[in-house]
C-alpha positions in Angstrom: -10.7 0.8 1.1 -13.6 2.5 -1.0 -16.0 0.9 -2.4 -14.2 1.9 -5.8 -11.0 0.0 -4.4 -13.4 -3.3 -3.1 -15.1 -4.1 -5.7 -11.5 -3.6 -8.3 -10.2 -6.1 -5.1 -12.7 -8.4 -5.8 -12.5 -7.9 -9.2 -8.9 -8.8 -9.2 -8.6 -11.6 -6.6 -8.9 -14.8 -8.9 -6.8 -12.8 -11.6 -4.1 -12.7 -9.3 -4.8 -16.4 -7.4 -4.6 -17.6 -10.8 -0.9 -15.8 -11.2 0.2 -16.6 -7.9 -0.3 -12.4 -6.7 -0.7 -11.2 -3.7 -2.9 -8.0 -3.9 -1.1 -5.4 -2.1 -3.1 -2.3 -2.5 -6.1 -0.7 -4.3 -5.9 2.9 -4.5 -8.6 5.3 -6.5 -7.4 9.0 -6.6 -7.6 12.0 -8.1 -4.4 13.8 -9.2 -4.3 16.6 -11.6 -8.2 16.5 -12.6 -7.6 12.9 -13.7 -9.1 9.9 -11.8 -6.4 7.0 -11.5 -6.7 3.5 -10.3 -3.9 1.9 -9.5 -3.7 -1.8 -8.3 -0.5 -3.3 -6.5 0.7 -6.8 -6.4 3.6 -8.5 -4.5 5.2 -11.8 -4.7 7.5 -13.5 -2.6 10.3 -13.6 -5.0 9.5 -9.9 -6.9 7.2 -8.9 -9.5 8.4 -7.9 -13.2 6.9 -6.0 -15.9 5.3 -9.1 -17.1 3.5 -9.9 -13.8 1.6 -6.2 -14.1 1.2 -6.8 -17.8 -0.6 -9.9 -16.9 -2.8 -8.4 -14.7 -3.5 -5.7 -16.7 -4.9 -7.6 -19.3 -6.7 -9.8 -17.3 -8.7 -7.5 -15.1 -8.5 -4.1 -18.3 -11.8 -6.1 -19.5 -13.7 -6.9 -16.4 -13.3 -2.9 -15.4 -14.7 -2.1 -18.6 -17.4 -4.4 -17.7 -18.3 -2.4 -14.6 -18.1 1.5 -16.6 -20.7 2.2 -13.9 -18.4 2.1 -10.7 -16.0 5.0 -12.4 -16.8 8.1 -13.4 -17.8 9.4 -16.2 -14.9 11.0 -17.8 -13.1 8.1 -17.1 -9.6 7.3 -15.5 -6.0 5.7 -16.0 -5.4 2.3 -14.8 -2.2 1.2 -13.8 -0.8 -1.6 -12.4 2.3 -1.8 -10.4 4.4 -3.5 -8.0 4.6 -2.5 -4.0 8.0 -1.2 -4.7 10.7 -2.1 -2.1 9.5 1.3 0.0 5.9 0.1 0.1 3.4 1.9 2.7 2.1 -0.3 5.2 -1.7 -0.2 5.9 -2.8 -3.0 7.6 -1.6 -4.6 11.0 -0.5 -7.5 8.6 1.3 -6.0 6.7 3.1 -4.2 9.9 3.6 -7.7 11.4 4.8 -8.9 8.2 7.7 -6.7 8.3 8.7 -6.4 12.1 13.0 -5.3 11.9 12.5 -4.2 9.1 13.8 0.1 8.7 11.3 2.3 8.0 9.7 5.7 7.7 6.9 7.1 10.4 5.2 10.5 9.0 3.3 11.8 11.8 0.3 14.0 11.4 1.7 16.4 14.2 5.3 17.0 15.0 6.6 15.3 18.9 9.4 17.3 19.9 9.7 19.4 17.1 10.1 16.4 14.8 7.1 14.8 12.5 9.2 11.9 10.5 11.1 9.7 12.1 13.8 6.5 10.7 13.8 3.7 12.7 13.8 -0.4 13.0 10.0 -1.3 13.3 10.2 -3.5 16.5 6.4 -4.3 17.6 3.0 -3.8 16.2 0.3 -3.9 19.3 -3.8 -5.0 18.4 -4.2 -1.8 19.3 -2.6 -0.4 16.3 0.4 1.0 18.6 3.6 1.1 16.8 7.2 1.1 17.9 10.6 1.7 16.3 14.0 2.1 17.1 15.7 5.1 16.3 19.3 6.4 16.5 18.4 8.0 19.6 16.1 5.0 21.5 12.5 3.8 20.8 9.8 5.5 19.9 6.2 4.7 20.3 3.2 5.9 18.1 -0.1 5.5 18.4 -2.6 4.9 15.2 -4.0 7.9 15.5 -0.3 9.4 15.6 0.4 7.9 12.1 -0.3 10.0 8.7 1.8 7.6 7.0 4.4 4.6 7.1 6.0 2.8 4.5 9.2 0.7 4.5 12.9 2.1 3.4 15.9 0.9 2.4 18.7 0.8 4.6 21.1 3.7 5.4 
């Protein structure tokens, strides 16, 4: 994470304790000359629009407190759920969701093909990851990875 996204983590941690969140992601990005924060939560049995209100108004006023992390001409806030087609990030959040389908983006195509669809069947310390496809299992390496998120079933 950046700094930005850290100290908003922080920020947020007892906000969410106290609502029984889990903090999914941070992000801090730049989309059409317009900074955005975003902040993800999760919860075992779904969040609603009432969750990410909550949050929202809980940690809208300690940002404000902080003006000096953001820049100057400012930024959206948002908060959101990790959606059912979520990215996964960390090696928990890979272990989390072994058999589960998902999507592998790769930074550079192997055999002509740089996404693949498969069953996510291991997660190695080393960051190796390994899903079953249609046509057998494929192995990636971390540096392999642009990008993996879950999806729903076919």
């Amino acid at each position: 994470m950046s700094k930005i996204a850290d100290e908003v983590a922080a920020l947020a941690a007892p906000i969410l304790e106290t609502l029984e969140l889990e903090l999914w992601d941070v992000e801090f990005v730049r989309e059409v000359g317009t900074w955005c924060l975003r902040v993800y939560v999760d919860k075992s049995d779904g969040v609603n629009i009432e969750d990410c209100e909550a949050v929202s108004r809980s940690l809208d006023p300690l940002l404000d407190e902080r003006e000096e992390l953001f820049p100057k001409e400012g930024y959206t806030f948002e908060v959101s759920s990790a959606g059912a087609e979520r990215k996964l990030k960390r090696p928990s959040d890979f272990t989390r969701f072994i058999d589960s389908y998902v999507e592998i983006s790769l930074y550079k195509a192997r055999n002509g093909v740089r996404t693949y669809l498969g069953y996510l069947r291991r997660y190695a310390d080393d960051g190796t990851v390994t899903i079953e496809t249609k046509t057998g299992e494929q192995t990636f390496t971390k540096a392999d990875i642009a990008n993996a998120r879950l999806r729903l079933e076919p």
